[in-house]
KESENU-463453 format. One line per 8 residues: number of its first residue (from 1); their letters; for each residue x, y, z of N, C-alpha, C. Coordinates in steps of 0.001 Angstrom, whole numbers, plus 500000, padded with zeros to 6 digits. Layout:
N
NUM	A	X,Y,Z,X,Y,Z,X,Y,Z; ...
END
This chain:
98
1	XXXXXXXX	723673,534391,257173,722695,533873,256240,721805,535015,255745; 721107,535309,254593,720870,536022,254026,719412,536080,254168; 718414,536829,254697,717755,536837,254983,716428,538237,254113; 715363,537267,253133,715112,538321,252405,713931,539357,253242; 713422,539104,254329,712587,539776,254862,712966,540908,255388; 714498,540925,256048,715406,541735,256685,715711,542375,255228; 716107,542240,254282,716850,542858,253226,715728,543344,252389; 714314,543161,252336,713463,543875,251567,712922,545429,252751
9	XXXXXXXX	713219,545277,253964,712953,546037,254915,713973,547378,254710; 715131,546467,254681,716358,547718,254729,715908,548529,253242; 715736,547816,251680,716094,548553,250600,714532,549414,250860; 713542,548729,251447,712250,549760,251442,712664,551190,252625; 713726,551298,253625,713588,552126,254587,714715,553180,253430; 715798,552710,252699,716522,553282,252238,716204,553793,250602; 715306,553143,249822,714229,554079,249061,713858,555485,250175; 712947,554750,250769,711499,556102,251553,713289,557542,252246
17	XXXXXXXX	714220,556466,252570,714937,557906,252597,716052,558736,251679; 716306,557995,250558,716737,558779,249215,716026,558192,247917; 715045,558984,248158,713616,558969,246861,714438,559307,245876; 713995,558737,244399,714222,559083,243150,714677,560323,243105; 713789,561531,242938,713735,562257,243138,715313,563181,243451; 715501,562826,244584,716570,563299,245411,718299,562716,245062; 718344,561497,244664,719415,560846,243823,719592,562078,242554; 718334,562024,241982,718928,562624,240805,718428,564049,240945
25	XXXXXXXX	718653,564625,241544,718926,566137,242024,720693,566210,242582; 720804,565343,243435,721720,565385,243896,723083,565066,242837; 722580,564388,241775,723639,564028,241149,724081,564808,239806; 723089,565849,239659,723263,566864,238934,724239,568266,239822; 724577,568411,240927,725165,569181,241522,726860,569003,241739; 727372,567639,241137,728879,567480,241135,729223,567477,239524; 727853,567066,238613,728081,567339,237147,728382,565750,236578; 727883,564782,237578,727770,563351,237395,726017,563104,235929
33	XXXXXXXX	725399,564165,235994,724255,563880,234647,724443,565158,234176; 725137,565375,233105,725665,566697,232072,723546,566860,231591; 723474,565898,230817,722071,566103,230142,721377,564846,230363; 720272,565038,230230,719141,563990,230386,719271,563075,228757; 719240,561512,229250,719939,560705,228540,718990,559191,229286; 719944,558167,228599,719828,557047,228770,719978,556160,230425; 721121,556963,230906,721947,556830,232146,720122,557007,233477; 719604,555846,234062,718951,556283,234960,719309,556214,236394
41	XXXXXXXX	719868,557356,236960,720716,557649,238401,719896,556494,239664; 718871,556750,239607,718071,556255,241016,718918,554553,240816; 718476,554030,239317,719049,552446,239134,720129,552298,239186; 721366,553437,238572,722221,553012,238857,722909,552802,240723; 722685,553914,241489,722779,553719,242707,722396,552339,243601; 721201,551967,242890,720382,551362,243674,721428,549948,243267; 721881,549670,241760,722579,548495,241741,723675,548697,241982; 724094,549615,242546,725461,549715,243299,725463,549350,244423
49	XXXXXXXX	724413,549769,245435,724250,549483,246705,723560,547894,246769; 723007,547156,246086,722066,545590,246099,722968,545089,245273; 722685,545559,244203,724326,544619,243194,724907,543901,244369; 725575,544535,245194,727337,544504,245180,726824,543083,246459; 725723,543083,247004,725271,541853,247889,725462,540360,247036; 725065,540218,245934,725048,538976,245281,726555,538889,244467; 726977,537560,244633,728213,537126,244290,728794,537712,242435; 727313,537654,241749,727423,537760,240498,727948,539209,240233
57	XXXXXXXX	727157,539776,241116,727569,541628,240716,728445,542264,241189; 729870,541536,241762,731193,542241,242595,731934,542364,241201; 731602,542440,240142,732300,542689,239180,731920,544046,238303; 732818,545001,237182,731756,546054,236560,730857,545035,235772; 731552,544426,235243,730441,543438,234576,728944,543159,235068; 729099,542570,236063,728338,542470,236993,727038,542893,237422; 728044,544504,237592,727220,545857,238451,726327,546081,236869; 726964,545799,235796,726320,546266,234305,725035,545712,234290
65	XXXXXXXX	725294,544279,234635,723976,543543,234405,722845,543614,235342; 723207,543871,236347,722445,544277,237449,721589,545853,237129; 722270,546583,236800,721913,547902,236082,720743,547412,234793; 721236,546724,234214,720314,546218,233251,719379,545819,233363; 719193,544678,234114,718262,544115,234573,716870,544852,235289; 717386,546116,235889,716550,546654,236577,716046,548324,235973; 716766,548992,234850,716505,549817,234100,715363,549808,233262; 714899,550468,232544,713418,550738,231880,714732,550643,230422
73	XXXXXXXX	715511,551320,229839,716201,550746,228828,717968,550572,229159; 718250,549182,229029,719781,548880,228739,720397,549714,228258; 721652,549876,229014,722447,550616,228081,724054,548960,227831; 724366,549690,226548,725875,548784,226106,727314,549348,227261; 727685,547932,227382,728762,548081,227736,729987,549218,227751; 729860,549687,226348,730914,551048,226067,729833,552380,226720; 728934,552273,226724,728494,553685,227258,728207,553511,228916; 728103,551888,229328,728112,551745,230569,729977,552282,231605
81	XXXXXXXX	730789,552130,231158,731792,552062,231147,731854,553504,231301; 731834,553724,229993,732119,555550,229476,731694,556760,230598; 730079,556151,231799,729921,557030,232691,730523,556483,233886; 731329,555454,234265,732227,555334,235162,733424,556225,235162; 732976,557280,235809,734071,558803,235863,734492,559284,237389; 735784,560223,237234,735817,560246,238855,734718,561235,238854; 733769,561454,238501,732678,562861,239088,731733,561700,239768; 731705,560642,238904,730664,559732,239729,731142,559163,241125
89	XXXXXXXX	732823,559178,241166,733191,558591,242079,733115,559555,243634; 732996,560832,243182,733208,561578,243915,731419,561806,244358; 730591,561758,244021,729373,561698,244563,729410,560185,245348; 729602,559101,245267,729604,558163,245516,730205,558416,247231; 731373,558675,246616,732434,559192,248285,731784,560334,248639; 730786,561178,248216,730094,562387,249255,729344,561638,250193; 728329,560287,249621,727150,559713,249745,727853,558966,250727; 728438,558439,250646,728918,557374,251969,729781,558171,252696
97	XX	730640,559235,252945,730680,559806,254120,732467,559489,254145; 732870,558778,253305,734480,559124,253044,734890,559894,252334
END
């Protein structure tokens, strides 16, 4: 059962230990943010990792709207898409340890 007291605990311990900051430092070093743009790294991570908890966001679709929802500006579908690259995939697989 899903429990939001437990799950606002975990995303607050896992902010305080990969700050903004540090996402997007880190994600400039595999060549996952060429230039500063629309794309905001900290949100997208963050709806990768919470997304993927709710039934709605196991989809890219999904993960899009979730991204959306929580971004300062939307991006469209074709440019959401367009940064799904293996450079992102490969930070992704640094970050989790496979």
């Amino acid at each position: 059962m899903h429990n939001s007291r437990s799950s606002t605990r975990i995303m607050r311990r896992l902010t305080t230990l990969f700050p903004s900051e540090f996402l997007e430092e880190h994600a400039e070093e595999p060549g996952v943010v060429v230039r500063e743009g629309k794309l905001q790294i900290p949100v997208l991570v963050w709806a990768l990792v919470f997304g993927s908890r709710l039934r709605r966001s196991r989809t890219l679709a999904g993960f899009r709207r979730c991204y959306n929802a929580t971004a300062d500006e939307p991006i469209s579908s074709g440019g959401f898409y367009h940064r799904l690259t293996p450079t992102l995939l490969t930070l992704i697989s640094t970050d989790s340890g496979t």
